[in-house]
N, C-alpha and C positions, 0 to 999 in steps of 0.2 A: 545665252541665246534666248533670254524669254520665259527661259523654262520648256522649252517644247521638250514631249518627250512620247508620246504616240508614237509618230513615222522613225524617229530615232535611231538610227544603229552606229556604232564606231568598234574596230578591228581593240584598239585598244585603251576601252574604256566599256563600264558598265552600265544601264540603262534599267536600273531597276524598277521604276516606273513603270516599264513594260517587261514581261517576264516571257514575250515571243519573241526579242528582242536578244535573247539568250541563245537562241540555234545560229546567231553568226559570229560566235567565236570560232575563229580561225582554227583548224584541224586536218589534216593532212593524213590520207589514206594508205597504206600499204599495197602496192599493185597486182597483187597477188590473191593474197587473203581479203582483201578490203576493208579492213581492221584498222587501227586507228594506229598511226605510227608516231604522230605528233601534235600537239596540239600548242598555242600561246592560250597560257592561264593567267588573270588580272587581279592585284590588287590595288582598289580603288580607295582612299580615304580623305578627308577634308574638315576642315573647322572655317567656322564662320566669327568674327569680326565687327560686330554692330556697336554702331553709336543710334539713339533713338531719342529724340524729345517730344515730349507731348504736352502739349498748348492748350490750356483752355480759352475758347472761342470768344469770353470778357475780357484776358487778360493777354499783356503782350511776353508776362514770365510764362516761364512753363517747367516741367519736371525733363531731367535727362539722366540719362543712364547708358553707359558701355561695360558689352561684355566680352567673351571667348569664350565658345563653346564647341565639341566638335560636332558635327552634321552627317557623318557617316560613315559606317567603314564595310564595306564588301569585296567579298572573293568568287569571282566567276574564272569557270573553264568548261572547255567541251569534255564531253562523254563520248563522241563520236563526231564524223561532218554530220551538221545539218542538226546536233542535238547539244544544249549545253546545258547549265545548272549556274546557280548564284546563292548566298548565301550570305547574311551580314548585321550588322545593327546598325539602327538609327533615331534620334529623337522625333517625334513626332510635333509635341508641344513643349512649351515651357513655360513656368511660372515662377518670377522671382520679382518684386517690390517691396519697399519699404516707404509710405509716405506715414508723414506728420502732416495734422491736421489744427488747428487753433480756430477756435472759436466761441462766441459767445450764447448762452443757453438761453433758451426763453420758455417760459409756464404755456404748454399747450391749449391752457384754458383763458390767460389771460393775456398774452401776450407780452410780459412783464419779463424784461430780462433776469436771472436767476445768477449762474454763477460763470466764470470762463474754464471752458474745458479743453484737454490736449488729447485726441484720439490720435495713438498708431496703430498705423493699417500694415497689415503685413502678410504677404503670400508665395508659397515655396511648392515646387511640387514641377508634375512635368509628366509624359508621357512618352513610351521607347518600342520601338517594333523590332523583333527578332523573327528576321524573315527567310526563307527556305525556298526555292523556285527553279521551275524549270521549261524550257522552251525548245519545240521540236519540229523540225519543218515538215508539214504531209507532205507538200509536195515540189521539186525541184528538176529543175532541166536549164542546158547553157542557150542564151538567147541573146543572140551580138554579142560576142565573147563575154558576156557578165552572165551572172548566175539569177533568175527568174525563181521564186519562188513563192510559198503560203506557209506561215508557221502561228503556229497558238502557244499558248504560255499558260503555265501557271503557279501563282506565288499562296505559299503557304504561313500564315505568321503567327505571334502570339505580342498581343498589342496590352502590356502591362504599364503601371505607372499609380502615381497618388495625386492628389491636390491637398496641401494644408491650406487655411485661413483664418485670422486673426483678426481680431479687433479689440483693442483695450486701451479702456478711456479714464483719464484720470481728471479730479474737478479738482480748479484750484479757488482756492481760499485762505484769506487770513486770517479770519479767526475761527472757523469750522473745519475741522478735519476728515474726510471722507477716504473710506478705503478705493480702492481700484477695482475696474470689472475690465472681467476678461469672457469675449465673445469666440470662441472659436470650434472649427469643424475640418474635421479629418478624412478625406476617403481614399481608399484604394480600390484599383480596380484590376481588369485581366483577360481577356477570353482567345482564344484563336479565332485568327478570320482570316478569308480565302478573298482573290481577287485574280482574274485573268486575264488575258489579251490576244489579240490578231494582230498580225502586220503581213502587208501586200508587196512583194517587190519586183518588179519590171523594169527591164533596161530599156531606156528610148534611143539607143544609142550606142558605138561601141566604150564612151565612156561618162554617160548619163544614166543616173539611177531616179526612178520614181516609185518613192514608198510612202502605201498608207498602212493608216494604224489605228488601232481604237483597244482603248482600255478601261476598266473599272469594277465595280463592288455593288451587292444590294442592298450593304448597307450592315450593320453588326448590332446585336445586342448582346452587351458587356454584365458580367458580375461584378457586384460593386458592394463594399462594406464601410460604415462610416459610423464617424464615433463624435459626436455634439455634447458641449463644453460650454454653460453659463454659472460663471462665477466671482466671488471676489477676492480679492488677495492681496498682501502687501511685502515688498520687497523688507529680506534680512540681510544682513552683509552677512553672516553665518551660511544661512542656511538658505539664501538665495529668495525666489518662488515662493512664496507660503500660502495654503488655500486660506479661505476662513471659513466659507461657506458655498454652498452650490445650488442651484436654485432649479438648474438641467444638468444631466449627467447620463445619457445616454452611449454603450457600448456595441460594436458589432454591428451595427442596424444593417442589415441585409436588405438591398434594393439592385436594380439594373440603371445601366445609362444606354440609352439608342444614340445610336450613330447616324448620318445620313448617308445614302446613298452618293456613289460620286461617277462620274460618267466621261470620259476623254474620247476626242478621236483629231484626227490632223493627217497632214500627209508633209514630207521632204523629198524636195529635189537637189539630186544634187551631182554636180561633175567631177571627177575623181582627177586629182594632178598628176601629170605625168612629169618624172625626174628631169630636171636641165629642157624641157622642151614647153609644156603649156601647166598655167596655174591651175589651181581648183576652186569651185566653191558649192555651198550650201544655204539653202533657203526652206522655211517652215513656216508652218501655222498652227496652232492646236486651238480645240474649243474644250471649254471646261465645264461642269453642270455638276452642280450638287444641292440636296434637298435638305438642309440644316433646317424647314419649317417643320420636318417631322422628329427633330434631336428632343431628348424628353430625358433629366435626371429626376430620379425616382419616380416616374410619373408626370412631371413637372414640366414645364416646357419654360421656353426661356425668348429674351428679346432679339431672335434669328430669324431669319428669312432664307431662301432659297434660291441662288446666287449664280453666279455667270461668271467666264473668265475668257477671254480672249487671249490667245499669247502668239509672238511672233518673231523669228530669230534669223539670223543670216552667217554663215562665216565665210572668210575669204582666206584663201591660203596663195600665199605667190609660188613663182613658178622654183621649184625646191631645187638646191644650187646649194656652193659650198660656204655661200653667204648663210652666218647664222640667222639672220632677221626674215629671208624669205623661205625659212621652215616652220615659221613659227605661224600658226592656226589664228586671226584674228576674228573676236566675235563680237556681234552686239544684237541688242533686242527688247522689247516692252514687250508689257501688258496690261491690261484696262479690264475691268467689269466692277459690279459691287459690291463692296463689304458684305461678308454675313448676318454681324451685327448687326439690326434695327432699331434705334433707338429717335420714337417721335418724327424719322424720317430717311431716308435710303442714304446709305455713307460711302462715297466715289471713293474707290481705290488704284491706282496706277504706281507703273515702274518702270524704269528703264537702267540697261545693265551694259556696260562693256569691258570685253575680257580676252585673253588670248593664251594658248597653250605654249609653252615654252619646252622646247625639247631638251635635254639633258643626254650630253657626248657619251656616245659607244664606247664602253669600254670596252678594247683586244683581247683580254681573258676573256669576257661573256659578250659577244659580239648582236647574242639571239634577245639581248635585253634591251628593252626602250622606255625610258619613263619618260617621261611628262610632268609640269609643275602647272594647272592652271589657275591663272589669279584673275579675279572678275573683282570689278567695284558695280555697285546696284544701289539706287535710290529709291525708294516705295515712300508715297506720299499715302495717307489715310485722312478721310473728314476734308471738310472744307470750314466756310467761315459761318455759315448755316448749321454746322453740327456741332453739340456740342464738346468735341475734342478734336483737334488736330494733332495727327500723328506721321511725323519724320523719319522716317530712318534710313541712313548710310550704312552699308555692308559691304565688307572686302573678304572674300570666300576664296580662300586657298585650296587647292585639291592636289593629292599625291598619286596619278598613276604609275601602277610599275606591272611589267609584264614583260613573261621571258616562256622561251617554246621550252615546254616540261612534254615527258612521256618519250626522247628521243634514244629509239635501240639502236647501239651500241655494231659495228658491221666485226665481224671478224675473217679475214683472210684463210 
């Protein structure tokens, strides 16, 4: 749907994004005690599917690359009505390349070509949030038979992870032999960081819902260690790697990396289906803001700018019937704003996505269980014919909901 995820809520699925978003897990009262007699708990998980090339703006080749990787795994349930919790991992970033480079060396001083050298570039590494959250409604009352409410959120995490980087260049020649250099830096990093949220919900309707939302962070400063590597070396079939000499050899080096601030807010309307009589659907918008002018490793700042995102989503459900095609959730949705990246000039980024949730038959032994299979395909285009790269990429995002009513007491006669 775009990505929205502000106004956001589903009975059976989680919205980590928003961690107020968490007080509408389904939970069922005792009429007595007012205690919590049942509740539906979610597990949510998914891996994504990218093919991506990337084009230099001269040239009509370019570099491609496909991977698999997963993209989340969370467990939300209520504590009470109107109070839930989530909890889960997720990758943040990633880093993985391997390019060969060929080319011809020239005397800085005289311009005089010198010899042909083959650098590979090489980067591995990646960043992972394990995060902790919970969201609680202040306040609630029934208004046109829907539930009217205000709840706040909040996610607790620990945003760990490394970046390796390589560079090592070997000169060729035929009658002069030169060893190999190797350019490389290591860091790891780590800190907890906190982020909250609101969401608004009002029925306009006996079965129209309008929700807003807004979410985000002020932003983190990270501990970070890193370990800098120049040297040269020559391959053994024995003994592999061999140094010869080192020319930097730095261990440990203790520094920070800032984060930027990120800021969300949107709102969804939406009309709830009723069985065998009328469809449903849902419509969004979210605005996105983050200040990557202020990101700084070790001090250092980098070629970023401070960035925008529009996003906007729709789903359509037909009217739900023993036909399997009109239970199934269809979705689609873009987004536009510009790269963080700035390099020599602002680099357009857009996407557009469509996907649909696929329900999966009730089984008679566990009748209170419902999963879900949703498959999205999504195209993100990066850079134009002005920048210097163009970036593709094709994504088919698989996601596994399952969700069954846990906490249910037992009656005895």
């Amino acid at each position: 749907m775009g990505g929205i995820t502000a106004g956001y809520t589903d009975p059976l699925s989680i919205n980590f994004s928003n961690p107020a978003s968490f007080s509408s897990f389904p939970a069922w009262k005792e009429k007595k005690t007012n205690k919590l007699s049942s509740g539906r708990s979610i597990l949510d998980m998914g891996i994504n599917i990218d093919n991506r090339t990337l084009r230099d703006a001269s040239s009509t080749s370019g570099f491609t690359a496909s991977n698999a990787v997963f993209s989340y795994v969370q467990v939300g349930m209520p504590l009470r009505k109107n109070w839930g919790m989530s909890f889960g991992l997720r990758p943040v970033s990633r880093i993985s390349y391997k390019v060969d480079k060929s080319e011809r060396l020239r005397d800085p001083r005289t311009g005089l070509p010198i010899d042909s050298s083959l650098t590979h570039y090489k980067g591995d590494g990646g960043a992972y949030m394990a995060s902790f959250g919970t969201g609680l409604a202040l306040y609630s009352r029934e208004k046109n038979g829907l539930e009217e409410k205000l709840s706040i959120g909040f996610n607790a995490g620990y945003l760990f992870g490394k970046k390796d980087y390589s560079s090592r260049r070997s000169l060729i020649n035929d009658s002069v032999s030169y060893y190999q250099a190797n350019f490389q830096s290591q860091t790891t990093y780590g800190k907890l960081q906190a982020s909250a949220g609101v969401q608004y919900q009002t029925p306009l309707s006996k079965n129209i819902m309008l929700t807003f939302g807004a979410y985000g962070n002020l932003g983190h400063k990270m501990n970070a260690e890193q370990d800098i590597l120049r040297e040269t070396f020559y391959y053994s079939q024995s003994q592999g790697e061999v140094r010869l000499d080192s020319v930097f050899d730095i261990r440990g080096k203790k520094g920070t990396i800032v984060l930027p601030a990120s800021y969300t807010l949107g709102f969804v309307l939406q009309k709830f289906a009723v069985p065998n009589k009328e469809g449903g659907w849902m419509i969004g918008a979210d605005f996105n803001k983050q200040t990557w002018s202020k990101y700084r490793f070790y001090g250092q700042p980098d070629s970023l700018q401070d960035t925008w995102e529009l996003r906007m989503g729709a789903q359509i459900s037909p009217v739900p019937s023993r036909n399997y095609f009109t239970n199934v959730n269809y979705r689609f949705g873009f987004f536009v704003g510009p790269d963080y990246v700035h390099i020599n000039r602002t680099t357009p980024r857009y996407g557009a996505s469509f996907g649909a949730g696929l329900p999966i038959s009730i089984s008679r032994q566990a009748p209170n269980q419902i999963t879900f299979i949703n498959v999205a395909l999504e195209y993100i285009k990066r850079g134009n014919k002005q920048n210097l790269l163009q970036d593709n990429l094709f994504r088919i995002s698989l996601g596994f909901s399952l969700s069954d009513i846990w906490f249910i007491k037992r009656q005895y006669d």
